[in-house]
C-alpha positions, 0 to 999 in steps of 0.5 A, a space after each residue: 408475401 402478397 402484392 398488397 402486402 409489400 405495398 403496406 410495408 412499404 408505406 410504413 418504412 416511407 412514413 417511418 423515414 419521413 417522421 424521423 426526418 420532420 421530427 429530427 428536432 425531437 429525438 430524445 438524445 442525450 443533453 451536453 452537460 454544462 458540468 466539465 470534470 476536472 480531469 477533462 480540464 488539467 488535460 487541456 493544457 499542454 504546456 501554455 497558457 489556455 483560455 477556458 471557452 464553450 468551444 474547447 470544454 465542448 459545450 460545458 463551463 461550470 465545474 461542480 466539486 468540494 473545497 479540500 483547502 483550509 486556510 486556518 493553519 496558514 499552511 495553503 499557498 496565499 490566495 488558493 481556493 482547491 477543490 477536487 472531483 470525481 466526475 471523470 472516469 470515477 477519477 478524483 483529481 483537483 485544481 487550484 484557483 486564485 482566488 485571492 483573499 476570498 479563499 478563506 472564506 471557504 472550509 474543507 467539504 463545502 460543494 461549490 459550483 464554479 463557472 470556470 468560462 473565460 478562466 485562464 489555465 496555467 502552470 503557476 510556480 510548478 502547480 497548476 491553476 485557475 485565474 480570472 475567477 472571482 468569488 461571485 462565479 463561485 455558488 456554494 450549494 453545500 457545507 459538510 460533505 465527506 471528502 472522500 480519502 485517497 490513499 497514495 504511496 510517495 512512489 505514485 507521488 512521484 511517478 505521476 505528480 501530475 494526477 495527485 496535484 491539488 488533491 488531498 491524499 494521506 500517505 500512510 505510516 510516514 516517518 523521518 529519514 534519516 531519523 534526527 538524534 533528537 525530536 524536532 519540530 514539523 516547520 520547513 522541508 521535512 522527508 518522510 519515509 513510507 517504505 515505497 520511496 520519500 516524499 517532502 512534507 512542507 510547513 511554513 514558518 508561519 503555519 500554526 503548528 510550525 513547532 509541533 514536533 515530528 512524530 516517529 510513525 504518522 499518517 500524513 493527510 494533506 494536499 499535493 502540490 507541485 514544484 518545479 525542478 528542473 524539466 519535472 515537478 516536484 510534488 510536495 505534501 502541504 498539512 492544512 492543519 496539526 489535525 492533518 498528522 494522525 501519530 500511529 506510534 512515538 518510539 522505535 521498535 526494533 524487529 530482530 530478525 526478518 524474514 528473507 526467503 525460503 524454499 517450499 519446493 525443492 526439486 526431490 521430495 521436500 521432506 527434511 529439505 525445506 527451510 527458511 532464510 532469516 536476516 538479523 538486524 541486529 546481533 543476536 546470541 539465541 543461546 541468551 536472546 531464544 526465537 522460535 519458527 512457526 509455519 502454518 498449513 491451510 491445505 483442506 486435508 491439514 488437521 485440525 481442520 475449520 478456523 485456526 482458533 488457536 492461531 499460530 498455536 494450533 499444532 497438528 498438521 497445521 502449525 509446527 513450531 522449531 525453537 532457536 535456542 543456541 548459535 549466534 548471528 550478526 547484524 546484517 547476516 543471513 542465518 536459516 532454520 529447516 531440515 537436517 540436510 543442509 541441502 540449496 534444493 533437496 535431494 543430490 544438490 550443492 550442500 550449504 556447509 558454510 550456511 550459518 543454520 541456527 536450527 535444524 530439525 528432520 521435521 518429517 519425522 520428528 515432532 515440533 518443540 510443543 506443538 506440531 505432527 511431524 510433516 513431509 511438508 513444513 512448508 505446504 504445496 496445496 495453493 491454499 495459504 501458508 505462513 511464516 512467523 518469527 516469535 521473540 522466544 520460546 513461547 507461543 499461544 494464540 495471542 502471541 504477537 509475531 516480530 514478522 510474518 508472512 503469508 503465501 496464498 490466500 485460500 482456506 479456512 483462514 480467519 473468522 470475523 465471529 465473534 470471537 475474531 479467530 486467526 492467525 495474529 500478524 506484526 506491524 511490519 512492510 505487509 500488515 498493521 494490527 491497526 488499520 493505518 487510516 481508520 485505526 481499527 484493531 485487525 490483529 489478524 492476516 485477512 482481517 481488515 486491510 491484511 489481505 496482501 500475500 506472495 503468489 503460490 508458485 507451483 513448479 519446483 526448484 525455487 529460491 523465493 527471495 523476498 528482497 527488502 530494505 530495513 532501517 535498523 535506526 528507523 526500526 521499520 521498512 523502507 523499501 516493502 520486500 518484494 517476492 524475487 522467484 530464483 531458479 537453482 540448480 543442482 549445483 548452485 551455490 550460498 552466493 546464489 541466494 545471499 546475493 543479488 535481490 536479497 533483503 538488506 540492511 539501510 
């Protein structure tokens, strides 16, 4: 490069440094927001009272959010206006406010814009809120606006009571525990049961649907609150009115028999070796009372091959079924249904003579009761899914309901939306729901809908997967959601090892 050259550049890189630092006034940067997420707000108390200013909500005053409180039902804490947001990280949280008597005035889905400067923050009787607002810093700007739905499990309540305070949230499949004798009426403190843990539902006196009874399996919509207990926070779920209890279901049904392990791996060859772990939650004489066993095999090379239109029913390689006609079990004991052998883990392991084995049959060579090709695998080794359904009866077609399933994996040719929606039909148990719980929509199949949860595919061998779970035969329903507990065995391992310690039991 020339000397005139360099002279050029140079000129040009002075100029550049003398316009940045005479037009610095004008770069066009990013402008501070006077909007502040909720988020941002709840993170600035720390355990005393905080005045809200420019200065600590950096540069912001005002919040923009929707109303979720509805005072018709005389259910809402006196004098609270609630609102949430998403504003922050996508994150719905909300806030309370006291507002006095003019929190009535506004209904659930009216978008508000609220200048929060100057307001106090503080921890009143457990929940946390706004003071010093009144009703002109409030401008609606809105009404109707779809509040968007935030599924939480009582367990989340209760690990984090702090992200879900003052928002609305559902809890899904809700019912009594312990369940009464009789029906009772919604008012007081009521604890429900989702499966994952309790929650407590709270009904004033007062509210208009006090003396609604409880439903026996509801969705429960309504805003959290907290309440002090101790060093932590309660949280508490308040209905804002009779339509915040959607009922999925007024009776007990009772699933007999559950299913509470399996092994589809044995160390040797897993011909004639396989089985499954079943629980009664009942007594049962198969002999008056018949089941069947049906397992599915999703595998590429399974005939016949595409969606299973004939569901659990298909037969060939891809389902096989194994009828329980004769034996007995009791309530709360285990009993198992597979190969001849009655072996812990295949081939030269601990023989399972003291099992209770209501049905075995060598499946790799002999076909299964009405449908199914005889099989080295009665539970598939590909990674794609395999299942496992239990049919009150002898009797399976496609649109045979299962009293419990379950699924491994998730790959294959599985379910088809068509029309017609071809699959394989799952039961309302702790994994799927025939209706989606919170839109109510038929999903009769696994992979339809909100069916999608399955246990990892495990790909060494030697395995025991217990799937350890709490049922309420007085409920008919899961309180603790089984969970997939993969147990070593060896050669020598004995019953103890897989009808103890993690297993499924009874309430």
């Amino acid at each position: 490069m020339n000397k005139i050259n360099i002279n050029i550049y140079f000129s040009l890189l002075c100029s550049l440094v003398l316009l940045w630092g005479c037009k610095k006034e004008s770069y066009p940067g990013g402008e501070i927001s006077q909007y502040i997420g909720i988020l941002d707000i709840r993170t600035l108390y720390k355990g005393s009272d905080v005045t809200l200013t420019r200065e600590n909500m950096d540069g912001s005053g005002k919040l923009a959010a929707v109303v979720i409180s509805d005072h018709s039902g005389g259910n809402m804490p006196a004098g609270l206006l609630v609102v949430q947001d998403s504003r922050r990280l996508s994150k719905i949280r909300g806030i309370s406010i006291a507002l006095g008597a003019d929190a009535a005035k506004y209904v659930p889905g009216d978008s508000v814009i609220i200048n929060v400067e100057g307001a106090v923050l503080k921890r009143v009787n457990g929940v946390l809120q706004l003071s010093g607002i009144n009703n002109s810093a409030i401008t609606k700007v809105a009404s109707g606006l779809k509040i968007p739905l935030n599924r939480v499990t009582s367990s989340q309540l209760l690990a984090f009571p702090d992200n879900y305070e003052s928002t609305l949230s559902v809890v899904i499949k809700g019912g009594l525990d312990p369940l009464p004798p009789s029906p009772v009426a919604i008012r007081g403190e009521k604890v429900l049961t989702d499966g994952f843990g309790n929650v407590t539902v709270h009904t004033e006196n007062t509210a208009t649907f006090a003396d609604n009874t409880v439903p026996f399996l509801a969705n429960y919509f309504g805003i959290v609150f907290n309440a002090p207990s101790g060093d932590t926070l309660a949280p508490q779920l308040r209905l804002r009115s009779a339509d915040d209890i959607t009922v999925l279901s007024s009776a007990v049904t009772l699933t007999p028999l559950v299913i509470s392990g399996f092994v589809n791996d044995p160390i040797s060859t897993d011909a004639n070796y396989e089985y499954v772990q079943l629980l009664a939650t009942q007594d049962i004489d198969f002999s008056v009372t018949p089941y069947c066993l049906v397992t599915n095999n999703n595998a590429n090379a399974s005939t016949p091959t595409g969606f299973p239109t004939n569901g659990w029913a298909t037969g060939g390689l891809r389902t096989y079924k194994i009828n329980i006609t004769s034996g007995k079990v009791a309530k709360g004991k285990f009993c198992y249904v597979g190969g001849t052998t009655k072996m812990i883990m295949g081939d030269k392991t601990t023989v399972l003579s003291d099992a209770n084995w209501v049905r075995m049959t060598d499946y790799s060579k002999v076909d299964g009761d009405d449908f199914g090709t005889k099989t080295g695998n009665l539970l598939a080794n590909s990674g794609n899914a395999f299942g496992i359904a239990v049919f009150e009866g002898t009797k399976v077609t496609a649109a045979t309901v299962p009293v419990d399933a379950i699924f491994i994996s998730g790959g294959g040719s599985i379910y088809s939306a068509g029309p017609p929606a071809v699959g394989y039909r799952i039961p309302n148990n702790d994994f799927y729901d025939i209706k989606d719980p919170i839109t109510l929509k038929d999903q009769p199949f696994f992979k339809a809908g909100t069916n999608s949860v399955f246990l990892s595919y495990l790909s060494t061998d030697g395995i025991f997967v217990k799937l350890g779970g709490v049922y309420n035969p007085s409920l008919g329903r899961w309180v603790k959601a089984r969970t997939q507990v993969n147990t070593p065995i060896t050669k020598t391992s004995v019953l103890s090892e897989i009808e103890e310690k993690d297993v499924t039991t009874l309430k």
